[in-house]
LUMTINU-414825 format. One record per residue: residue in three letters; chain; x, y, z of N, C-alpha, C, O, CB in turn. Coordinates in steps of 0.05 Angstrom, whole numbers. Each point is the difference from the previous one (the first is absolute). Glycine has a CB too. Example, Ala and Ser with C-alpha at 12.3 -4.5 7.8 and 13.67 -1.06 7.14 Angstrom:
<recs>
ALA,A,264,-114,156,-18,24,0,18,24,0,21,0,13,-59,-23,12
SER,A,31,44,-39,16,24,1,-15,22,14,10,22,4,14,-35,-47
</recs>
This chain:
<recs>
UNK,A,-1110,3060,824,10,-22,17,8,-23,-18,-14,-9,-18,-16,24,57
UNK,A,51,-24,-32,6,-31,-15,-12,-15,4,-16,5,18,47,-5,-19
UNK,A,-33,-24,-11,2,-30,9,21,-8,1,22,11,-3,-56,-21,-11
UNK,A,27,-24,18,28,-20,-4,2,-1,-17,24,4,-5,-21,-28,29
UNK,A,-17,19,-47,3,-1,-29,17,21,-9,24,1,-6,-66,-20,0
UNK,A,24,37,8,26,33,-6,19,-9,7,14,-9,-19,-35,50,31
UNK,A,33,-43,15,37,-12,15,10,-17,-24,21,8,-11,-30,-17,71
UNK,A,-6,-19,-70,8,-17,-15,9,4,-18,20,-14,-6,-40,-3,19
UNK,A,10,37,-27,-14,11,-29,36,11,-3,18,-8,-13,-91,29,18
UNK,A,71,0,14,21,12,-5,30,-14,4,22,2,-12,-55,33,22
UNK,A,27,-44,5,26,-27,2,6,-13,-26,18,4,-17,-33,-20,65
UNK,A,-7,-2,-48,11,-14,-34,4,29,-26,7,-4,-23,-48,-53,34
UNK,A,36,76,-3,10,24,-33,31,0,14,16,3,-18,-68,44,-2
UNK,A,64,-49,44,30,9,6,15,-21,-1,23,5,-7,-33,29,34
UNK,A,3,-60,-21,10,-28,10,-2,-18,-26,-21,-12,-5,3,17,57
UNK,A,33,-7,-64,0,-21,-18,-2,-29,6,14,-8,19,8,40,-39
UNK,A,-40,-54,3,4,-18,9,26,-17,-11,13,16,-13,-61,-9,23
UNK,A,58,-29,-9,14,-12,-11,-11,-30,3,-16,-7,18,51,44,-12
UNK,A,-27,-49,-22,-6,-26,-5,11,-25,24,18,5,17,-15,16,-70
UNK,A,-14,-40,51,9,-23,25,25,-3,-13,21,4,12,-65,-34,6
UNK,A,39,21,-50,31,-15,-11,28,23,3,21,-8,10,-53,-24,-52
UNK,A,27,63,29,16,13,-5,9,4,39,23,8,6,-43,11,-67
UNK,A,2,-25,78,10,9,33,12,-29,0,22,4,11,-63,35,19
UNK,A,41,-64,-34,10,-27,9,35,11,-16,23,2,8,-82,-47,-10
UNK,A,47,51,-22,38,6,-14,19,14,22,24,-3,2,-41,18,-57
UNK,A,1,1,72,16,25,14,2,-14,28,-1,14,20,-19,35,-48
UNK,A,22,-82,30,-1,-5,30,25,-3,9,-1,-8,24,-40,-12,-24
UNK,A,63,23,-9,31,-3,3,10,28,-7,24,1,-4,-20,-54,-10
UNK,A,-13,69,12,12,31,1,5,16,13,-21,12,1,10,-15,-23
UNK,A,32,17,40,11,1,13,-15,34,6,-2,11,22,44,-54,-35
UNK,A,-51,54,-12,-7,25,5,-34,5,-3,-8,23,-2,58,-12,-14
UNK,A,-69,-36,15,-19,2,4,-10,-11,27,8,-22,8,-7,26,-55
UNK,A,-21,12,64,4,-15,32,-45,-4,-14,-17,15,-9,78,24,69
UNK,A,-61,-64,-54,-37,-4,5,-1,2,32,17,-5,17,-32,-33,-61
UNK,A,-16,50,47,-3,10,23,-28,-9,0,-16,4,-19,51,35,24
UNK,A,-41,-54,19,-33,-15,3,-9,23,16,17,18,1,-14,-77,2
UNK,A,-20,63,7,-11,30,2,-34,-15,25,-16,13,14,40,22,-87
UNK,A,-22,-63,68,-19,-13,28,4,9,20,18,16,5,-20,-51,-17
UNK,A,-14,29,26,3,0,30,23,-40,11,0,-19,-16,-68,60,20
UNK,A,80,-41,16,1,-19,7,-10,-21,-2,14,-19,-6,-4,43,19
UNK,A,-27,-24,-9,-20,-29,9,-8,-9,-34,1,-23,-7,-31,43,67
UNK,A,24,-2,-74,-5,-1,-28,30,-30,-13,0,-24,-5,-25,97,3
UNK,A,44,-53,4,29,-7,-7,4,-35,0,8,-20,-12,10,72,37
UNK,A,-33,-41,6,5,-40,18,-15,-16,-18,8,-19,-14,-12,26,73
UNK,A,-15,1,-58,-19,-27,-19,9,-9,-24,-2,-22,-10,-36,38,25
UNK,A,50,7,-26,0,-7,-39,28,-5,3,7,-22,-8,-44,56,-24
UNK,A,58,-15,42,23,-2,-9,3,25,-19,-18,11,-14,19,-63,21
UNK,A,25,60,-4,-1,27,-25,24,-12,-23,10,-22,1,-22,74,40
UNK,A,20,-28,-65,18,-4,-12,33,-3,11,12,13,18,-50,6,-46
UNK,A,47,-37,13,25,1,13,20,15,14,9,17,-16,-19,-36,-8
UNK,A,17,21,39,11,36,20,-5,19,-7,15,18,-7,18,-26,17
UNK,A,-65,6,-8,-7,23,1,-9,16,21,-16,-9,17,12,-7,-52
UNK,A,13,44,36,2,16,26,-36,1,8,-18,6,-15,72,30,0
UNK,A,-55,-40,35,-33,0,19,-6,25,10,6,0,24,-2,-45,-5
UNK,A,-15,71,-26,-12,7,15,-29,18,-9,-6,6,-23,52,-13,45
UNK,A,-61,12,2,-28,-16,-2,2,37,-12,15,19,6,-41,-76,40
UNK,A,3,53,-66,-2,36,-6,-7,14,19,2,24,-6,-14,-28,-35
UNK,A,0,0,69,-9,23,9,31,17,25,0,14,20,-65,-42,-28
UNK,A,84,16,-7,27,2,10,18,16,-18,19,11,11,-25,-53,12
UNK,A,2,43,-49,16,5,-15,7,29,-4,22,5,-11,-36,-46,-4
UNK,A,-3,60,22,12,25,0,21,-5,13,21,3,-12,-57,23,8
UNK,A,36,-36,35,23,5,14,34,-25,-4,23,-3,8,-73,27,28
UNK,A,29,-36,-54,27,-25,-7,17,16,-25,24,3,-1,-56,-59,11
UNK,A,14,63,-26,15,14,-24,18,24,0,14,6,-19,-51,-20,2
UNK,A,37,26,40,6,36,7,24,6,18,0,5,24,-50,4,-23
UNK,A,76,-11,-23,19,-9,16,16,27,22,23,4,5,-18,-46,-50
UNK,A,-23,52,52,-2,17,24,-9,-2,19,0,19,17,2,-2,-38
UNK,A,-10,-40,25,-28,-22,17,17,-9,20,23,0,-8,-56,-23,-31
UNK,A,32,15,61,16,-8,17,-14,-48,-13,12,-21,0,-9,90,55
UNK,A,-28,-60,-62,-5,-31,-18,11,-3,-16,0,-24,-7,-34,19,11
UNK,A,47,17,-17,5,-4,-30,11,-28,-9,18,-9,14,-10,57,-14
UNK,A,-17,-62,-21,10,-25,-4,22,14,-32,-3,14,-20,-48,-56,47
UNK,A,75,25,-10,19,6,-28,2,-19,-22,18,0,-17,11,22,47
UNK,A,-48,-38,-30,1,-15,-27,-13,23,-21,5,-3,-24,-12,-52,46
UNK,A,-5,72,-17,-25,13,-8,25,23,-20,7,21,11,-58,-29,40
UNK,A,57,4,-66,14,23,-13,-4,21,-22,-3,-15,-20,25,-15,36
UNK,A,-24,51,-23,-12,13,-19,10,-6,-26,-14,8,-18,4,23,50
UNK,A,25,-40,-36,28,-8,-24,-16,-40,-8,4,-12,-21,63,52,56
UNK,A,-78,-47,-22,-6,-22,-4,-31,-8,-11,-21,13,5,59,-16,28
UNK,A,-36,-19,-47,-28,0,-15,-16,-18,19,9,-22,7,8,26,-61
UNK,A,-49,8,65,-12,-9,25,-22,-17,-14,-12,12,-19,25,30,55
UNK,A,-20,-70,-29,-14,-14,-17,-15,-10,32,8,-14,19,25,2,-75
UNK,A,-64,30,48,-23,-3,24,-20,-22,-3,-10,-5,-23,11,54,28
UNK,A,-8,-65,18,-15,-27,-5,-14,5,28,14,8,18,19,-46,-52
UNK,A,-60,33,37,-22,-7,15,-20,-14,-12,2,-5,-24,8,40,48
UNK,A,-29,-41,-13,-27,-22,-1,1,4,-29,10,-14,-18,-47,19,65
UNK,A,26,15,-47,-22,3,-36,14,15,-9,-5,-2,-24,-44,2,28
UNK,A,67,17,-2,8,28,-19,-5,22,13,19,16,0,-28,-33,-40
UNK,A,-13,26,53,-14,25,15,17,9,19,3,25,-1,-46,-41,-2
UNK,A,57,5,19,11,15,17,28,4,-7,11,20,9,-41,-34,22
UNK,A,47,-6,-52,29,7,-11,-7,23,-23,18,10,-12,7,-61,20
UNK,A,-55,58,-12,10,25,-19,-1,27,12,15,19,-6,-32,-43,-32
UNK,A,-7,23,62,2,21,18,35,2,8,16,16,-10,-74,-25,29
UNK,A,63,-10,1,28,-4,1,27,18,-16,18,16,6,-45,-59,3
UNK,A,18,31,-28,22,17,-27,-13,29,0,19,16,-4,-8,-62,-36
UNK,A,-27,55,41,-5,29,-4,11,17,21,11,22,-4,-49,-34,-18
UNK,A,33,-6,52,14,10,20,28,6,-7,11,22,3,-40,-44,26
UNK,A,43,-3,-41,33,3,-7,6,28,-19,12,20,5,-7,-79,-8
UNK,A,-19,50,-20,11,25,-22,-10,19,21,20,13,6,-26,-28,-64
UNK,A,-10,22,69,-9,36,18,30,5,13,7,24,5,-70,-32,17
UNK,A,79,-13,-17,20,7,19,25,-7,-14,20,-10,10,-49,2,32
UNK,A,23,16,-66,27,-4,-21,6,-25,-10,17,0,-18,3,31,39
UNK,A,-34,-59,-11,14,-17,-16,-6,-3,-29,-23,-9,-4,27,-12,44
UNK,A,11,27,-60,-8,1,-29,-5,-31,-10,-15,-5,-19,44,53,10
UNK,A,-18,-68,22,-1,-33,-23,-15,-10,17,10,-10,20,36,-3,-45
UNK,A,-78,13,20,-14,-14,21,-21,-21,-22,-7,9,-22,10,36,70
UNK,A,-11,-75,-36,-12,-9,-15,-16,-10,13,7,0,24,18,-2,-52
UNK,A,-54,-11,21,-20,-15,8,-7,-27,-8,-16,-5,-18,6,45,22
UNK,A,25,-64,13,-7,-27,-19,-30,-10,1,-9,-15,-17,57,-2,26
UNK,A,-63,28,14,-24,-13,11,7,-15,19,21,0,14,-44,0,-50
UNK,A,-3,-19,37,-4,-16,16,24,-23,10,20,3,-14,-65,10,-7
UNK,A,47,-30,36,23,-19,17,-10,-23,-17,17,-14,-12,-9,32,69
UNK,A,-39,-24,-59,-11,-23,-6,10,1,-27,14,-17,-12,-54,13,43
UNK,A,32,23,-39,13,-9,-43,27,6,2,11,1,-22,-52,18,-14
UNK,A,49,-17,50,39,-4,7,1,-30,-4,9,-10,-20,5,50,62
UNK,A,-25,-55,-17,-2,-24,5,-3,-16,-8,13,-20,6,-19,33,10
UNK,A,-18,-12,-40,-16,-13,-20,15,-3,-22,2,-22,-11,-40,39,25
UNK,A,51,7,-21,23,8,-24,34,-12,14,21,9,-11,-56,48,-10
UNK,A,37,-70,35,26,-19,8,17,15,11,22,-10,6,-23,-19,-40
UNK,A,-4,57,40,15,21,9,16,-10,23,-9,-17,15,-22,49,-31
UNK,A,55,-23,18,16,-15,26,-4,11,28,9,22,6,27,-31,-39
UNK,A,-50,-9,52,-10,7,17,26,-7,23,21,-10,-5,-74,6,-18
UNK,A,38,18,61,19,-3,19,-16,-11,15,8,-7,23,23,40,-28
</recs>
């Protein structure tokens, strides 16, 4: 039987992280989409990165799966996906979900707060 740790564990060996600065360079790029991965209510309080696409992970199988009658088309496999929630924990689960379903350029910045902290351009 797993744990959460195990889920984690294995997430961060598939999900690379990337840096606040090297993800702030990539905030005007047309072929990287950041994706906050909160719930709503999360989003409201802090604010996320600059247009960055919202949806909450327990959605994302069906946002990512462009056979989905959900499917969100920002979400593209050709594009580099830069994942942000609270702490890191759930944008790396997140990204594991992605690569399982083909997306190959997936990254993990962490947390919103050291986005925030680090001058990251917020919405």
């Amino acid at each position: 039987m797993k744990s959460s740790a195990d889920f984690l564990n294995e997430a961060n060996a598939v999900v690379p992280k990337i840096s606040i600065q090297d993800a702030i360079a990539k905030i005007d790029n047309d072929d990287v989409v950041f994706l906050d991965v909160r719930d709503s209510s999360d989003v409201n309080k802090t604010g996320t990165i600059k247009n960055a696409v919202k949806i909450p992970r327990g959605l994302i199988e069906f946002a990512a799966d462009d056979q989905c009658p959900f499917y969100n088309d920002k979400l593209k496999k050709d594009k580099q996906i830069i994942l942000v929630c609270a702490a890191g924990g759930q944008a790396a689960l997140t990204g594991k979900t992605l690569k399982d379903m083909g997306y190959n350029s997936v990254f993990n910045v962490g947390g919103i707060s050291d986005w925030i902290n680090s001058g990251g351009p917020t919405e």
